[in-house]
N, CA, C and O of each residue as an XYZ file, in Angstrom:
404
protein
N    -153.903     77.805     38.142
C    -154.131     77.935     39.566
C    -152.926     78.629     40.205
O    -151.773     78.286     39.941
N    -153.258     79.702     41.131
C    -152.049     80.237     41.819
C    -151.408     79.508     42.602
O    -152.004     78.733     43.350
N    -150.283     79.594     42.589
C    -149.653     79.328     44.146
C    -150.101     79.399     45.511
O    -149.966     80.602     45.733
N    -150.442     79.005     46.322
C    -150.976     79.765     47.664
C    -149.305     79.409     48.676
O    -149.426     79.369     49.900
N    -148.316     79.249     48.248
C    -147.259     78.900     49.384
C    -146.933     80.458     49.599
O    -147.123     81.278     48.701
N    -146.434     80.795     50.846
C    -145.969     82.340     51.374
C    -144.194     81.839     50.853
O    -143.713     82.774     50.213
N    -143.466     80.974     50.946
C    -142.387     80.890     50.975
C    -142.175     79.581     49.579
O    -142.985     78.696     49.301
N    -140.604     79.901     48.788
C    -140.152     79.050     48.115
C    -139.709     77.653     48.973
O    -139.222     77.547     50.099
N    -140.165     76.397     47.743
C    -140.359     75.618     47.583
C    -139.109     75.077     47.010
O    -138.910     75.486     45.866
N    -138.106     74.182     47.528
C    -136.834     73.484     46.593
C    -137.187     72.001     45.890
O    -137.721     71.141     46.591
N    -137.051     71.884     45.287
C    -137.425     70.070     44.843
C    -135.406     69.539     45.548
O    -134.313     70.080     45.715
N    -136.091     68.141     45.717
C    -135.313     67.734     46.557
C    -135.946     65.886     46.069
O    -137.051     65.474     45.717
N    -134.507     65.148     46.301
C    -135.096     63.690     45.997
C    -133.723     62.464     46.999
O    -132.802     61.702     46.706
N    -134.482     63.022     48.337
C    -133.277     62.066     49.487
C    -133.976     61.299     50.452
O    -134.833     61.620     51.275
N    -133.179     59.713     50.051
C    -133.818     58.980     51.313
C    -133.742     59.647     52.523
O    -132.977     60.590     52.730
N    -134.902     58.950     53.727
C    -134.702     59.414     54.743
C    -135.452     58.273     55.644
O    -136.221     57.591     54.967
N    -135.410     58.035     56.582
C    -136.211     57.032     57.613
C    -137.585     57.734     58.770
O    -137.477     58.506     59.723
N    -138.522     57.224     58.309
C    -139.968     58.330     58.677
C    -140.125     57.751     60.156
O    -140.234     56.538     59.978
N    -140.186     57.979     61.391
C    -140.804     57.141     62.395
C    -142.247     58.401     62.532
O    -142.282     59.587     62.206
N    -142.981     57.780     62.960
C    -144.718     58.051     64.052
C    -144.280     58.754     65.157
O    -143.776     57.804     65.756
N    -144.099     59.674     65.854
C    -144.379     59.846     67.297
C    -145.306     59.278     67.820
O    -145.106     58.484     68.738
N    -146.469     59.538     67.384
C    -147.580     59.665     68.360
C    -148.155     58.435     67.818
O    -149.352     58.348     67.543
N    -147.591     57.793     67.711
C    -147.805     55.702     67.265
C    -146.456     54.933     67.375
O    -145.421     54.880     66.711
N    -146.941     54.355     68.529
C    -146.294     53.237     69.065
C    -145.906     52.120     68.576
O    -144.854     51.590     68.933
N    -146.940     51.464     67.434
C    -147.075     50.861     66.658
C    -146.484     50.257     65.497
O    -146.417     49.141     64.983
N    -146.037     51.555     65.260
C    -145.479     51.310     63.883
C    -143.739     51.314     63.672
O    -143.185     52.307     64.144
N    -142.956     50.409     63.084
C    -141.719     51.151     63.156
C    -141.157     51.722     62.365
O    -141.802     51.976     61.348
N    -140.025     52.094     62.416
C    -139.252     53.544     61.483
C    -139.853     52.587     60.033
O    -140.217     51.414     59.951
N    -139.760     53.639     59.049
C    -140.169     53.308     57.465
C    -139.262     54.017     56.550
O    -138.959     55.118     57.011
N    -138.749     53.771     55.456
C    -138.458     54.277     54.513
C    -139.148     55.403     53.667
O    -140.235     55.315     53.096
N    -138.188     56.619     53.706
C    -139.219     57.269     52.605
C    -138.426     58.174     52.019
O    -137.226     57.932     52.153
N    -138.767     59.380     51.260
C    -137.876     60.175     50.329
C    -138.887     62.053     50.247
O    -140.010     62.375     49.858
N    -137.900     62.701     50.747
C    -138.381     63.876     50.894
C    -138.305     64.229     49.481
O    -137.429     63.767     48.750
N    -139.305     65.128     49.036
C    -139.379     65.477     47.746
C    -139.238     66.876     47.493
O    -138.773     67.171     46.392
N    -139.487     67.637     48.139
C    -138.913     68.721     48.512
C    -139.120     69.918     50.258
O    -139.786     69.491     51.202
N    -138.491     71.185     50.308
C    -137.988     71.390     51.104
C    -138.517     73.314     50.997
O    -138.493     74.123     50.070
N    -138.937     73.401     52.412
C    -139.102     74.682     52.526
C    -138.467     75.545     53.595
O    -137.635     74.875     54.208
N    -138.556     76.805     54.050
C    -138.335     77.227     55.030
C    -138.697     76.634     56.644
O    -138.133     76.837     57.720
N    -139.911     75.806     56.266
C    -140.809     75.776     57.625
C    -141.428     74.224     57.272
O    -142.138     73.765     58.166
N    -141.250     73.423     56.146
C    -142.101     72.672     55.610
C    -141.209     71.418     55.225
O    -140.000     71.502     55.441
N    -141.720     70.285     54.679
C    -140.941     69.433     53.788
C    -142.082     68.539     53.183
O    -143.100     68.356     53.850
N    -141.953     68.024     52.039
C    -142.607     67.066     50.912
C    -141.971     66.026     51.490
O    -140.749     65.911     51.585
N    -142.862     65.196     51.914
C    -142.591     63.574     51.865
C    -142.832     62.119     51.172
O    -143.950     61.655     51.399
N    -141.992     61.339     50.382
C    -143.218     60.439     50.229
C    -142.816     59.392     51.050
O    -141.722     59.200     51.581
N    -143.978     58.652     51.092
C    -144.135     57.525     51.965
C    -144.946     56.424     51.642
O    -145.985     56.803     51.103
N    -144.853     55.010     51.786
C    -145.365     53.949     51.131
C    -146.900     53.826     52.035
O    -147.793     52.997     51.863
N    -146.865     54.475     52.610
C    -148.474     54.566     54.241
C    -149.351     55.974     54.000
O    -148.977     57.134     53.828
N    -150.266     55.556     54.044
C    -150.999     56.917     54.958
C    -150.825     57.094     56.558
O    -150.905     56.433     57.593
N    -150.494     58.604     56.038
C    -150.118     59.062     58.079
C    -151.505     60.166     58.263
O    -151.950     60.842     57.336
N    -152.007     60.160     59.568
C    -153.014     61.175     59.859
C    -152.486     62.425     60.154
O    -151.368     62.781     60.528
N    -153.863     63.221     59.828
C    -153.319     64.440     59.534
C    -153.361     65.150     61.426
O    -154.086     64.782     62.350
N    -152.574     65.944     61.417
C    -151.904     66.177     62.859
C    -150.813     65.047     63.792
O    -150.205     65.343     64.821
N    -150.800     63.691     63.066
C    -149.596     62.983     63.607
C    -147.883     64.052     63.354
O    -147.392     64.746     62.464
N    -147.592     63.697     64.443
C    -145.626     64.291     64.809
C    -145.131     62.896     63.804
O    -145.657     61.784     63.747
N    -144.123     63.344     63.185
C    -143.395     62.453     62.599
C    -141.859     63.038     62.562
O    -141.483     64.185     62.323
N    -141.280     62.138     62.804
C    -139.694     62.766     62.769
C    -138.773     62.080     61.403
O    -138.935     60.958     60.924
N    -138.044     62.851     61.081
C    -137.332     62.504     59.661
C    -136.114     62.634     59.538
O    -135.559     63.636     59.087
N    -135.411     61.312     60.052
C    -133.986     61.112     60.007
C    -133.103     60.839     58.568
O    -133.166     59.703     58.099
N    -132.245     61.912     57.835
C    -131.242     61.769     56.812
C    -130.068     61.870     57.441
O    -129.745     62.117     58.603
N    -129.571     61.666     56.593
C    -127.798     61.991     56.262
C    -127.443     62.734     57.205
O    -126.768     62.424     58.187
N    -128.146     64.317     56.776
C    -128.253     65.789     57.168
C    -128.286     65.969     58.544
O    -127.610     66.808     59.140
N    -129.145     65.108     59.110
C    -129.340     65.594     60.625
C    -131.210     64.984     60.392
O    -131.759     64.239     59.580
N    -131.796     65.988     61.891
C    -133.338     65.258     61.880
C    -134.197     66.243     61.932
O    -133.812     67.404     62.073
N    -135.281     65.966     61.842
C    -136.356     67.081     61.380
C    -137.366     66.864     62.155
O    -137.606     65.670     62.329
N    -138.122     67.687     62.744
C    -139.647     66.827     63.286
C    -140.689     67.730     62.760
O    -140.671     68.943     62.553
N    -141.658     66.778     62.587
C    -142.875     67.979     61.791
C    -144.180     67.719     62.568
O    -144.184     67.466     63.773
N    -145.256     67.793     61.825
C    -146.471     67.872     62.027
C    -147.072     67.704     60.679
O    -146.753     68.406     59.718
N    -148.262     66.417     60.627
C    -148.479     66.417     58.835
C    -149.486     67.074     58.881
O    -150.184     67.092     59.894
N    -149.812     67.835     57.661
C    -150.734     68.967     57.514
C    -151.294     68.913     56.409
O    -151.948     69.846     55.944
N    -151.041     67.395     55.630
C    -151.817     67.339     54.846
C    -151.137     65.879     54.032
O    -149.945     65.717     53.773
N    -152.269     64.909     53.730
C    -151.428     63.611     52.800
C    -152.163     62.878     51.877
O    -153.206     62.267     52.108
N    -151.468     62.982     50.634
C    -152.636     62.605     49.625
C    -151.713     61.392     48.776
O    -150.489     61.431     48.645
N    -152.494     60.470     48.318
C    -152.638     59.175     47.507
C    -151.900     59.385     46.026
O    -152.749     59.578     45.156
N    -150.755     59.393     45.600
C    -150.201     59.186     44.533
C    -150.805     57.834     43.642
O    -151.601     57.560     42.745
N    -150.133     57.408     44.278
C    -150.437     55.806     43.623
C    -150.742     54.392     44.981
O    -150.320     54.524     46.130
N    -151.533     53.133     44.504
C    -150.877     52.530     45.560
C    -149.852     52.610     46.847
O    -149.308     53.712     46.921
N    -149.593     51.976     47.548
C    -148.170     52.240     48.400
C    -147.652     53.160     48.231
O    -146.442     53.113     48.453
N    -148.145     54.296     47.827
C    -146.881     55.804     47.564
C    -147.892     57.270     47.516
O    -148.498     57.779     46.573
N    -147.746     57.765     49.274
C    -148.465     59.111     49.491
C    -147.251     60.025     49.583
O    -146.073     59.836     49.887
N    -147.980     61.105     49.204
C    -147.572     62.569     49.946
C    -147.419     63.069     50.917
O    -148.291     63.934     50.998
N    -146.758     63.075     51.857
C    -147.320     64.145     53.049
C    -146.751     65.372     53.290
O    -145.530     65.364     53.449
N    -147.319     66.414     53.356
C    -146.567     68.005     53.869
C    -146.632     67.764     54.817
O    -147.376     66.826     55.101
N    -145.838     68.515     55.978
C    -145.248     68.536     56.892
C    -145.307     70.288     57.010
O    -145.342     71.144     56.126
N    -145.302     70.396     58.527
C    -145.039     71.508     59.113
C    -143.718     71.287     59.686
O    -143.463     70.124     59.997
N    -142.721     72.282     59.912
C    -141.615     71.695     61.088
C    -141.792     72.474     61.664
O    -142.364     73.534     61.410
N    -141.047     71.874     63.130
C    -141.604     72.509     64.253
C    -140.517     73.881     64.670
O    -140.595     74.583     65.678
N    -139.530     73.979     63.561
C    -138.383     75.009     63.388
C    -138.447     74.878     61.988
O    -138.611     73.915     61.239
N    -138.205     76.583     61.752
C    -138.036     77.403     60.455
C    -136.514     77.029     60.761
O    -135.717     77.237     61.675
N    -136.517     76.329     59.453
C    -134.592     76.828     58.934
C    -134.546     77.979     57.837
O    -135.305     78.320     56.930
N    -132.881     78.591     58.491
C    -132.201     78.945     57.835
C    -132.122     79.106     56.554
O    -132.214     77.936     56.180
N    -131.981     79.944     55.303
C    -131.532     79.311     54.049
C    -130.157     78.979     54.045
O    -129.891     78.875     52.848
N    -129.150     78.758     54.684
C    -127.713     78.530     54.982
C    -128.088     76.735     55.392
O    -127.406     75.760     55.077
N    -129.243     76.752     56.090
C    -129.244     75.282     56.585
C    -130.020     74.375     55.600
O    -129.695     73.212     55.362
N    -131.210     75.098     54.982
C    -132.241     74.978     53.684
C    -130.979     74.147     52.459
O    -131.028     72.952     52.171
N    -129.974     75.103     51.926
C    -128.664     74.828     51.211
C    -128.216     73.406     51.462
O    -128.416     72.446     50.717
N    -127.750     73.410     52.315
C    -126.702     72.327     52.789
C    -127.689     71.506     53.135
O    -127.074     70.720     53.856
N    -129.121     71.034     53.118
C    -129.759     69.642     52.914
C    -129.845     69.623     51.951
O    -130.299     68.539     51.584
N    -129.544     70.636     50.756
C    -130.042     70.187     49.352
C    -128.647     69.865     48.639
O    -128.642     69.169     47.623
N    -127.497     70.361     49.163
C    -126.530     70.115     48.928
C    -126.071     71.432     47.986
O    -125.339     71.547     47.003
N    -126.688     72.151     48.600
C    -125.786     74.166     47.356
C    -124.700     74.370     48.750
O    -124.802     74.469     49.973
N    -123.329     74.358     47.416
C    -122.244     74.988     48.417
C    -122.594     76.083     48.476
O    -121.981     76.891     49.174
C-alpha cells in the first residue's frame, strides 16, 4: 500500500498530558505522542476522542493544539489519534521536539 502522507513522518515516543477543548468534562489525561509531522502528530491515548474534537498537548517542549482527524482502537485502553495542528512547524522546531541537535 502507498503512502498517501504529502509530508515526512518522524517516529517519536514522549509523554505528554492530552486535555479536550471542546469537553468540559473530562480532565487532562496522560498520553504519548508517537510521532510527529510538519502539520500533524500521532497520539496515543488510553480514550476514544471524536473525530473533529480540539485537543491540546502539553510536553516538556512547549504546547500544541490540534484537531483529531482521525482515531483508531489499538488495543483495549490504548487508541490512536492523528491530529491536525492548527500551525505548521518549522523543521528547526520539528528537531528540537524530537530532540536532533
Amino acid at each position: 500500500m502507498r503512502d498517501r502522507r504529502s509530508e515526512p513522518r518522524y517516529s517519536v515516543d514522549q509523554p505528554v498530558v492530552v486535555t479536550i477543548l471542546d469537553s468540559g468534562d473530562r480532565e487532562p489525561f496522560e498520553g504519548t505522542v508517537v510521532d510527529l509531522s510538519r502539520s500533524g502528530l500521532g497520539v496515543r491515548v488510553p480514550y476514544p476522542i471524536d473525530l473533529g474534537c480540539r485537543i491540546e498537548i502539553r510536553w516538556s517542549r512547549g504546547t500544541v493544539v490540534g484537531q483529531v482527524r482521525n482515531c483508531h482502537r489499538i488495543r483495549p485502553d490504548n487508541y490512536r489519534v492523528g491530529l491536525k495542528t492548527s500551525q505548521a512547524m518549522e523543521l528547526s522546531e520539528m528537531e528540537a521536539q524530537i530532540g536532533v541537535a
